[in-house]
C-alpha positions as CSV (number, residue, x, y, z in Angstrom):
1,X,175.9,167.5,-24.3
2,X,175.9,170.2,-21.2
3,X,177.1,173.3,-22.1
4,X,180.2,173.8,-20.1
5,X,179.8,176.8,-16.9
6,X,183.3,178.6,-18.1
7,X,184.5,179.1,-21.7
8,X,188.0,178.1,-22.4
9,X,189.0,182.1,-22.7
10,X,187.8,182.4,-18.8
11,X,189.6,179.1,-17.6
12,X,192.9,180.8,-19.3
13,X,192.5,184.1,-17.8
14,X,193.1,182.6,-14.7
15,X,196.5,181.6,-15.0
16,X,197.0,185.2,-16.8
17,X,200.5,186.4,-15.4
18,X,201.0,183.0,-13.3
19,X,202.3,180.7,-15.7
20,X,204.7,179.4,-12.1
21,X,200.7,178.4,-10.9
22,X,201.5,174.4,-11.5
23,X,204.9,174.2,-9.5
24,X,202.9,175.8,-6.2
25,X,202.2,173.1,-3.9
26,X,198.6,172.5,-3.1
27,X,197.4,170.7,0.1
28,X,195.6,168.5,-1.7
29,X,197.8,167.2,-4.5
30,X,200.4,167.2,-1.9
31,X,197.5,164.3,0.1
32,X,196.6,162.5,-2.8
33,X,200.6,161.9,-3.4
34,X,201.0,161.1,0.1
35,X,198.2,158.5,0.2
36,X,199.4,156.9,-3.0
37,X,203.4,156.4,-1.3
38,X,201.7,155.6,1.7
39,X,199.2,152.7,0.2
40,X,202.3,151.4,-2.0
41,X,204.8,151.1,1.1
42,X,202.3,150.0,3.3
43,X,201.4,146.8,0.8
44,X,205.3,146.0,0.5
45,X,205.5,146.5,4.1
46,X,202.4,144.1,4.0
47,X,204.2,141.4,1.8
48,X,207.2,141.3,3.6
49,X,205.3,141.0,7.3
50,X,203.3,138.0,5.7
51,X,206.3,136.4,3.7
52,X,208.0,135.9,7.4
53,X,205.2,135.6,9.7
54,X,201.8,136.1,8.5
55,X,198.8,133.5,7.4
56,X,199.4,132.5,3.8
57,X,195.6,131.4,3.8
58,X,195.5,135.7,3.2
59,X,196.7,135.4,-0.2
60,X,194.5,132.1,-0.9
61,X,191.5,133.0,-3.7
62,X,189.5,130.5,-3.0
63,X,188.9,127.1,-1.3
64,X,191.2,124.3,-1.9
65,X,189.2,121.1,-3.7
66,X,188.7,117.8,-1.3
67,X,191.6,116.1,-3.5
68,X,194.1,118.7,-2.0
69,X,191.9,119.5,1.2
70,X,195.1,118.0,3.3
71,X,197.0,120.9,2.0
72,X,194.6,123.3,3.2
73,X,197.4,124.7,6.1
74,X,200.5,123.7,4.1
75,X,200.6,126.5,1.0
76,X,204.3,125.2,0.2
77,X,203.3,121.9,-0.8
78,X,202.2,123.4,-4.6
79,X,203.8,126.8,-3.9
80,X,207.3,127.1,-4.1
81,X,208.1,130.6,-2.9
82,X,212.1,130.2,-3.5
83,X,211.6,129.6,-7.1
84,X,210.3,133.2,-7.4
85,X,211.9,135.7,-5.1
86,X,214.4,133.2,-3.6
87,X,215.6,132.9,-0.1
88,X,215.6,137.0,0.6
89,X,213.6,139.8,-1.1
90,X,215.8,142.0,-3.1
91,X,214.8,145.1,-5.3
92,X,216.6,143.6,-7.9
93,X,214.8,140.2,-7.7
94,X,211.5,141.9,-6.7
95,X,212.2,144.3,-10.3
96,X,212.7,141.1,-12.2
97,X,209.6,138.8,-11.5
98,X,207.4,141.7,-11.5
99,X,208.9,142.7,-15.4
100,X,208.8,138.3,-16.2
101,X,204.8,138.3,-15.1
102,X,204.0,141.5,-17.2
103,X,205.7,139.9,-20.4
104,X,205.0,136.3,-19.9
105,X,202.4,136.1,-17.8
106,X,201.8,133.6,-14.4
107,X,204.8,131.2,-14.5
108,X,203.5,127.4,-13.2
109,X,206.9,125.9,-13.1
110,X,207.6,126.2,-9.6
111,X,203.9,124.5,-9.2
112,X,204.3,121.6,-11.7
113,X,207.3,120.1,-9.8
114,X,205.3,120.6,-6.8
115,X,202.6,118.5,-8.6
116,X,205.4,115.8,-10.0
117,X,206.1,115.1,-6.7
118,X,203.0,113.5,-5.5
119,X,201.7,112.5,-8.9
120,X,204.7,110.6,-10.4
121,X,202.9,108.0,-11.9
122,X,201.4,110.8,-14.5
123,X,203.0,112.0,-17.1
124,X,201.8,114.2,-20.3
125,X,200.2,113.2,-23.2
126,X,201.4,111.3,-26.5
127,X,204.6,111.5,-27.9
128,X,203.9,113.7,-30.7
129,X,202.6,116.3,-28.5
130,X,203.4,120.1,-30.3
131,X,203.0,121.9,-27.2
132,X,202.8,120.2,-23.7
133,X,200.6,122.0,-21.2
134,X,200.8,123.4,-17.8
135,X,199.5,120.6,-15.4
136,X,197.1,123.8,-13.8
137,X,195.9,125.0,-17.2
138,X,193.7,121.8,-17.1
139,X,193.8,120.9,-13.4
140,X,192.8,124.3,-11.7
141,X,192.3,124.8,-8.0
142,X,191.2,127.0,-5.7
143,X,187.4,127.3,-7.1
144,X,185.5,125.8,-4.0
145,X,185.4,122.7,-1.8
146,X,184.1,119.5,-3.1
147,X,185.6,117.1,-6.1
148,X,187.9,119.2,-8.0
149,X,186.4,120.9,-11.4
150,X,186.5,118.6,-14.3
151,X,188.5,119.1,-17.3
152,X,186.6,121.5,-19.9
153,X,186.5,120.5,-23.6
154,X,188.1,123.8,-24.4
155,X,191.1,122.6,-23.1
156,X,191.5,120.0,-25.5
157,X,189.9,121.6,-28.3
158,X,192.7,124.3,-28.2
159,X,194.6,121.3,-30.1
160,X,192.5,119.1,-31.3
161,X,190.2,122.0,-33.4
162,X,193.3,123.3,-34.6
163,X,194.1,122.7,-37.8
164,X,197.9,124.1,-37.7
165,X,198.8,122.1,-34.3
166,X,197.0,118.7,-35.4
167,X,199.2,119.2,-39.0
168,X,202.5,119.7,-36.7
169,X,201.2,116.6,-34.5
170,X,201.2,114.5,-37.7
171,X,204.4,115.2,-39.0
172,X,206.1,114.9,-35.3
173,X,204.5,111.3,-34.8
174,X,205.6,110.3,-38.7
175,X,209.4,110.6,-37.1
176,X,208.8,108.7,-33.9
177,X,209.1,104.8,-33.7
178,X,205.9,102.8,-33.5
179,X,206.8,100.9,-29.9
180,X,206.7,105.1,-28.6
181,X,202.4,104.4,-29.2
182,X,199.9,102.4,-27.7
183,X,201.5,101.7,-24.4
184,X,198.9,102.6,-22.2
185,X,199.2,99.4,-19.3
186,X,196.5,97.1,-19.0
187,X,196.3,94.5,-16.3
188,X,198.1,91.0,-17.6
189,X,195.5,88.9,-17.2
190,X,193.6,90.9,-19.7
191,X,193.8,90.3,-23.5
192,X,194.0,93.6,-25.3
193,X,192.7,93.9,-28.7
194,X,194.9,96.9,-30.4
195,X,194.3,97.8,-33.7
196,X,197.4,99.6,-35.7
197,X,197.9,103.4,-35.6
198,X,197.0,105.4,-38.5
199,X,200.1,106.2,-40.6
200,X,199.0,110.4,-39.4
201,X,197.9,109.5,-35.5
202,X,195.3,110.4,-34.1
203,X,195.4,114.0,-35.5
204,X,192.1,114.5,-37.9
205,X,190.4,118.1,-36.3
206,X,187.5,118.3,-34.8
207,X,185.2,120.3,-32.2
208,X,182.4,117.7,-30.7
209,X,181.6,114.3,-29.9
210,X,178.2,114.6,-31.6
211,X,179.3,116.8,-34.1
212,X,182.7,115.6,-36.4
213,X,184.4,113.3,-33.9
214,X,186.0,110.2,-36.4
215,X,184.3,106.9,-36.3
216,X,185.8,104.6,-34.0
217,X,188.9,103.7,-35.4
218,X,187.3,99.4,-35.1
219,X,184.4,100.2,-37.0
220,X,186.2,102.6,-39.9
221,X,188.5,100.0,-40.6
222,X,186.0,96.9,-40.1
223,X,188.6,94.9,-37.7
224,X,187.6,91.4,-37.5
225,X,187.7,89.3,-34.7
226,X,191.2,87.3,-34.8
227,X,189.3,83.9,-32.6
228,X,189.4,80.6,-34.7
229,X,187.0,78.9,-32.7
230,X,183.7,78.9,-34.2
231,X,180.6,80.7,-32.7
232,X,177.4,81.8,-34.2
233,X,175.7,84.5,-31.8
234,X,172.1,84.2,-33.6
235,X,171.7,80.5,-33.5
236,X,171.9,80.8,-29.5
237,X,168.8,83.4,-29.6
238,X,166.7,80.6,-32.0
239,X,163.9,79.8,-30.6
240,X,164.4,75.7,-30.8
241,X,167.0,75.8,-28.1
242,X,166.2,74.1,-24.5
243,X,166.3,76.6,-21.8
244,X,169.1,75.4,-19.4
245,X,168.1,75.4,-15.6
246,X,164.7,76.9,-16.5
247,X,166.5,80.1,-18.2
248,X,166.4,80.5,-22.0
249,X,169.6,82.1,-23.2
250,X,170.1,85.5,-23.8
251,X,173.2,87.7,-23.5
252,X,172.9,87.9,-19.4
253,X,173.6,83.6,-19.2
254,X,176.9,84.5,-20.6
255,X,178.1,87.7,-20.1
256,X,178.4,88.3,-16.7
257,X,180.3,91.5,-15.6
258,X,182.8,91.5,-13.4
259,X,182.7,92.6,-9.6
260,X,183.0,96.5,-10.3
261,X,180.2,96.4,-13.1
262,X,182.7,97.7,-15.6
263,X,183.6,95.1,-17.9
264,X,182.8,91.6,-18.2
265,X,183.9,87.8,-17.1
266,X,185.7,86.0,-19.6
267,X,183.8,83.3,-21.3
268,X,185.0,79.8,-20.4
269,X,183.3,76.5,-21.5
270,X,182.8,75.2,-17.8
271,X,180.8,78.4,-16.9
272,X,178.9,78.9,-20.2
273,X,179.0,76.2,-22.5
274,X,179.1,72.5,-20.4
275,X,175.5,73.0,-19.7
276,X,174.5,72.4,-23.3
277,X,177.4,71.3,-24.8
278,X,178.5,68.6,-22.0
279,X,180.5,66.4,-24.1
280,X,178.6,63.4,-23.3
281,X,180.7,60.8,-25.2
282,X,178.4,57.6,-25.2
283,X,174.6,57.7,-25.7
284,X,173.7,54.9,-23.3
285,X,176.4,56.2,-20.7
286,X,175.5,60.0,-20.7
287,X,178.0,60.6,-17.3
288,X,181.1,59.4,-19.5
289,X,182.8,62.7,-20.8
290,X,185.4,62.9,-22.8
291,X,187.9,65.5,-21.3
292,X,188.0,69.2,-21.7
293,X,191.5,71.5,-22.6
294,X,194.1,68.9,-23.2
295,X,194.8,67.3,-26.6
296,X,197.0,64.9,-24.7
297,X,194.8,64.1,-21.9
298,X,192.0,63.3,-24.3
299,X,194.3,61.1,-26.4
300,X,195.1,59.6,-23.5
301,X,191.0,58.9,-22.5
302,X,190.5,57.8,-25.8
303,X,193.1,55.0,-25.7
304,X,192.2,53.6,-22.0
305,X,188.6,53.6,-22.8
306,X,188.6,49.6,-21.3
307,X,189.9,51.6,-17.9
308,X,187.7,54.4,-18.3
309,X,184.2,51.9,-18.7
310,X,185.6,50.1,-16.0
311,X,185.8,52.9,-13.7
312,X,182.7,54.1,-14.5
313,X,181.0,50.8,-13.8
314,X,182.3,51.1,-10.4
315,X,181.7,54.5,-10.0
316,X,178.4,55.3,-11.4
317,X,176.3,51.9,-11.9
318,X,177.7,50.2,-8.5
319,X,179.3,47.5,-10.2
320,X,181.9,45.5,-7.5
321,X,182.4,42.1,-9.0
322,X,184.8,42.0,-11.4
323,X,183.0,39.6,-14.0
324,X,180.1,42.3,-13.9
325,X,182.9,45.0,-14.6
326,X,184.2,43.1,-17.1
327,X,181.1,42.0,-19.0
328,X,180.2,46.0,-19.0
329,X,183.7,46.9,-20.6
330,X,183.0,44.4,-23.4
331,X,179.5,45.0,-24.0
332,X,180.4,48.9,-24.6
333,X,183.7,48.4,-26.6
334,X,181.6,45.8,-28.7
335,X,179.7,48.5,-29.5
336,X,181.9,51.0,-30.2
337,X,183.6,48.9,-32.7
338,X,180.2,48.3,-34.8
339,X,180.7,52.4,-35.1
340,X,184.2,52.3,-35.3
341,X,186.6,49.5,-36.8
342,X,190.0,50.6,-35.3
343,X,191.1,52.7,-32.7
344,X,192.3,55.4,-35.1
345,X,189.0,55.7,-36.8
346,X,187.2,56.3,-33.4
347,X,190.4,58.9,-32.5
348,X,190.0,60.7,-35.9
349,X,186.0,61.1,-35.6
350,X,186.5,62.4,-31.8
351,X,189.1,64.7,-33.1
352,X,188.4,66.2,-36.9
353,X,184.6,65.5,-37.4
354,X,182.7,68.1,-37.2
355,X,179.4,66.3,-36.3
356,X,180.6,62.8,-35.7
357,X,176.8,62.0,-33.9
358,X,174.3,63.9,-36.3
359,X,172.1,61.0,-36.6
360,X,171.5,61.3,-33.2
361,X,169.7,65.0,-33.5
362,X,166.5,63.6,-33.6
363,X,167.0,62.1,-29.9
364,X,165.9,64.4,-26.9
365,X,168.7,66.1,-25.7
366,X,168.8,64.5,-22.5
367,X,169.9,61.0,-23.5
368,X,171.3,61.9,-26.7
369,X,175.0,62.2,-26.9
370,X,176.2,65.8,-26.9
371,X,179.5,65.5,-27.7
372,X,180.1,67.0,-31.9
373,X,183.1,66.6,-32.2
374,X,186.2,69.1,-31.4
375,X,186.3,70.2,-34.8
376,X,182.7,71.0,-34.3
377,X,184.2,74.6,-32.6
378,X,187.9,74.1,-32.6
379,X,190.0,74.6,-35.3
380,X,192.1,71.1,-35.3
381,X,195.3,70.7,-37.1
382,X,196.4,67.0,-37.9
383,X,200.2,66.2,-37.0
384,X,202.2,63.4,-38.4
385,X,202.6,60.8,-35.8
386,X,201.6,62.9,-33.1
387,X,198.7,64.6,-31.3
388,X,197.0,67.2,-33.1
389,X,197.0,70.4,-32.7
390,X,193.8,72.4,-31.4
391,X,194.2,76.5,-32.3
392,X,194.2,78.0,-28.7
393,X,190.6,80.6,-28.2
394,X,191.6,83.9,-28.3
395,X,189.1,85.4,-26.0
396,X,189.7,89.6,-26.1
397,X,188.9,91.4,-22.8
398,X,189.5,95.0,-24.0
399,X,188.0,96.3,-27.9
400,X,189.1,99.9,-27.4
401,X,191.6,99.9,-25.0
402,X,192.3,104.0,-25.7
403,X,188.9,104.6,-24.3
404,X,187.0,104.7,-20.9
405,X,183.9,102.1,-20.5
406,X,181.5,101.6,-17.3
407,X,178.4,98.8,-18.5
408,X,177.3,99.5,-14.7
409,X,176.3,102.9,-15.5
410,X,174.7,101.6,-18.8
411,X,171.9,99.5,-17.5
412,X,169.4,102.1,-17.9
413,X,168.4,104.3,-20.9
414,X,168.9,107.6,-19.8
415,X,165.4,108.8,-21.4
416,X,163.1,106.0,-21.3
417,X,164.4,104.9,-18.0
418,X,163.7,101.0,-18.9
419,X,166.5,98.4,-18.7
420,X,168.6,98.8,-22.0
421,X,168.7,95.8,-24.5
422,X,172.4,94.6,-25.6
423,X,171.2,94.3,-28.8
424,X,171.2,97.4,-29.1
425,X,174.6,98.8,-29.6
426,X,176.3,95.3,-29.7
427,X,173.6,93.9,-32.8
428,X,174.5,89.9,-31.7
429,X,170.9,89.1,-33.1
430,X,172.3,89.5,-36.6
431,X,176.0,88.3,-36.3
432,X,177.0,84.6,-37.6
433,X,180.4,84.5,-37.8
434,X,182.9,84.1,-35.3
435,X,185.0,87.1,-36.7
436,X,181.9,89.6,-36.3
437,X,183.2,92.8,-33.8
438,X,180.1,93.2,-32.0
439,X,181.0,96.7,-30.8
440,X,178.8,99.5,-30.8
441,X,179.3,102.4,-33.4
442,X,179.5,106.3,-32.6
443,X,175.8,106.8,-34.2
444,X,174.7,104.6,-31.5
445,X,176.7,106.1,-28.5
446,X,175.8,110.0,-30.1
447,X,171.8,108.1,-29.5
448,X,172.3,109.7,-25.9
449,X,176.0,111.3,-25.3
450,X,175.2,114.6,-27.6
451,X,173.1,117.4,-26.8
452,X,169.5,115.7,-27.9
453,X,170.1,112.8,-26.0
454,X,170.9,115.0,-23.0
455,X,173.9,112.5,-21.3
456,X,177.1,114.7,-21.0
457,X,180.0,113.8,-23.9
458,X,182.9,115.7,-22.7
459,X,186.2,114.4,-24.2
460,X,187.1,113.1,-20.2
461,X,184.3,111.0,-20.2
462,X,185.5,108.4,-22.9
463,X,189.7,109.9,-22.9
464,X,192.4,110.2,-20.2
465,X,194.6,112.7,-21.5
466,X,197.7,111.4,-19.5
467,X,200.3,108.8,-21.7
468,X,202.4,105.8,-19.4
469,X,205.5,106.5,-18.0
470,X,207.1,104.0,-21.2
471,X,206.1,106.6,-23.4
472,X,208.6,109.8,-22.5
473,X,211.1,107.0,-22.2
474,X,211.0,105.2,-25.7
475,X,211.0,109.2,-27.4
476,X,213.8,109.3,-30.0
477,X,214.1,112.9,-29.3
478,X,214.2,112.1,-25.4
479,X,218.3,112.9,-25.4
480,X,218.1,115.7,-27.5
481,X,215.0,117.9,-25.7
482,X,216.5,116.7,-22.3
483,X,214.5,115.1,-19.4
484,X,211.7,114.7,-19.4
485,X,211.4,116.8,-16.1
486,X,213.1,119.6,-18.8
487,X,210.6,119.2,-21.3
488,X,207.6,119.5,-18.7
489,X,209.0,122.9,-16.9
490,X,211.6,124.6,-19.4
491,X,211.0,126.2,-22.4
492,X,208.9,123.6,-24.1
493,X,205.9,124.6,-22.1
């Protein structure tokens, strides 16, 4: 430490006998106290001149994102200057935002109507929500042109690594009805597949993706598939079935996405099954089908089968005389009836065998009837003197419908760069059964979303954070807490 030039004795002497030394004015404490009034007035003097005729872009900090980039020349659109100082500056007004922002900090009210505005269709998260956020705590402008910055992970980890706020969250949704959950829309041609929500939510803490993220919620519980109709994924990959138009199946023949790459077609049986399974109904007449979809419809074929060989003589072998026609109806009921001894015998095998024409495998499956049966796939329910019944295909579009899923932007493995296999997360090689949920498992997603397999894993990427519309209104505390307009910019914030 320096040694100081003047002991404390020789600094006092110099006030010795002018203890009035402070009150004299000196030129330059009387500047310094001049500058400071002058820099103070000059920026209220500043604020007022801009309020009522300068640029706003002056008081911008920073470029606007290409979202708002229409905005750019029109600051009012998110800032609402009346909500703060009003119509006119007073000192009294002017006093009591300045004291608000020291004690409470930036208030986004004014901006979050500005943003309800435009965005109407978005509202806040799920109904038991502890604390609603600011729609600029996660949505925050004015950091540079471009797409505007993505939602951080510390955002939602405030809550969702809290143990005390996820607790709250739990009791909250235990006292709200179950129709307030799982409305998220989905188009209506889509058949969603929604499992039921834990008794505590969606509330168990955790701070990664990678790290202690919960299983996904169809794989904890082991949801099975609710389809009746009967499939077995592994006996399409054997390798003793006939390629079909020179391409041996594999997962590609049927699953076809859709024209965005997202998600897939939906299976039908004209698109993916009539090529093998063409319901040829008579051996030695392989262009004969019986019909597809309609109970009724095939009742009907099966009982104007006379009419049906006729037209098919006509039709297909270029039969016009009607003693040719005829002779080919009898010759092919004739033999039908040495398989069949009554109508309701043949009607029962077409309907509730399961594999009315196994002694037929051994044929080549070009001139070998193809038709097994309905029961063969269908589950068929007999009724008393009436059609039976064939359990409709329940054929699910959407396994995780709280999630986010692109299959376009999963073609490629992210490290090896070669075309990914199916089989890989979905594990169809192995499944038999019909009610097998061939989704994949968080341990294979974590494969490349974590921080070895380099792919980013931010909660945006598989989560929207926004709830429907629906939900704010089916709230049994909506009447109590107000509006939801209230809720979003009063005191719940």
């Amino acid at each position: 430490m320096a040694t100081p030039g003047r002991t404390q004795k020789q600094i006092a002497d110099r006030y010795k006998g002018n203890l009035g030394y402070y009150k004299r004015k000196h030129p330059w404490r009387v500047a310094r106290w001049c500058a400071s009034l002058l820099a103070i007035a000059g920026g209220i003097a500043g604020i007022v001149f801009f309020q009522k005729r300068g640029n706003e872009e002056f008081f911008s900090s920073g470029k606007i994102s290409s979202s708002h980039a229409a905005l750019t020349q029109d600051c009012a659109k998110c800032h609402d200057k009346s909500a703060t100082l009003g119509d006119r500056i007073t000192l009294a007004r002017f006093k009591s935002v300045v004291n608000d922002r020291f004690y409470r900090g930036i208030d986004f009210a004014s901006i979050d109507r500005k943003c309800e505005q435009c965005h109407k269709q978005h509202t806040l998260h799920e109904p038991n929500v502890v604390e609603n956020r600011s729609c600029s705590i996660c949505h925050q402008e004015h950091l540079g042109p471009g797409r505007m910055k993505q939602v951080a992970d510390l955002h939602c980890a405030s809550c969702h690594n809290d143990r005390e706020i996820m607790e709250a969250s739990a009791q909250k949704g235990t006292q709200l009805p179950a129709a307030a959950f799982h409305l998220r829309p989905h188009p209506v041609q889509q058949v969603v597949f929604e499992m039921p929500r834990p008794q505590r939510g969606y509330t168990q803490v955790f701070s990664s993706f990678a790290g202690d993220h919960p299983e996904f919620q169809l794989v904890r519980e082991k949801a099975r598939d609710p389809d009746v109709i009967r499939f077995n994924h592994q006996r399409h990959f054997a390798a003793d079935i006939p390629s079909v138009k020179g391409q041996k199946l594999d997962c590609n023949y049927c699953h076809k996405t859709d024209p965005e790459g997202r998600f897939y077609q939906r299976i039908s049986f004209t698109a993916n099954c009539q090529a093998c399974h063409a319901l040829q109904f008579d051996v030695k007449n392989p262009e004969l089908k019986v019909p597809h979809g309609d109970v009724a419809l095939v009742r009907t074929f099966l009982r104007t089968l006379p009419a049906q060989y006729g037209d098919y003589a006509r039709l297909k072998q270029g039969k016009t005389r009607d003693s040719d026609v005829q002779h080919f109806v009898a010759q092919q009921i004739k033999q039908l009836r040495e398989q069949f001894r009554t109508g309701e015998e043949l009607e029962n095998a077409v309907f509730f065998a399961t594999d009315p024409y196994k002694p037929q495998r051994q044929m080549a499956a070009q001139v070998r009837a193809n038709f097994a049966g309905c029961a063969f796939c269908h589950d068929v329910r007999p009724v008393v003197n009436a059609a039976p019944v064939i359990t409709k295909p329940v054929l699910v579009d959407r396994w995780m419908p709280q999630a986010k899923f692109n299959h376009a932007k999963h073609q490629v493995d992210p490290i090896t760069q070669e075309k990914l296999d199916c089989n890989k997360c979905h594990r169809a090689l192995v499944s038999r059964e019909t009610s097998d949920v061939l989704m994949p498992a968080k341990a294979e997603c974590v494969t490349c979303h974590s921080p070895k397999g380099k792919v980013v894993s931010e909660c945006i990427t598989c989560h929207g954070y926004h709830a429907p519309p629906q939900v704010a209104a089916t709230d049994v505390h909506a009447d109590a807490r107000g509006s939801f307009k209230q809720m979003l910019l009063g005191s719940n914030r």
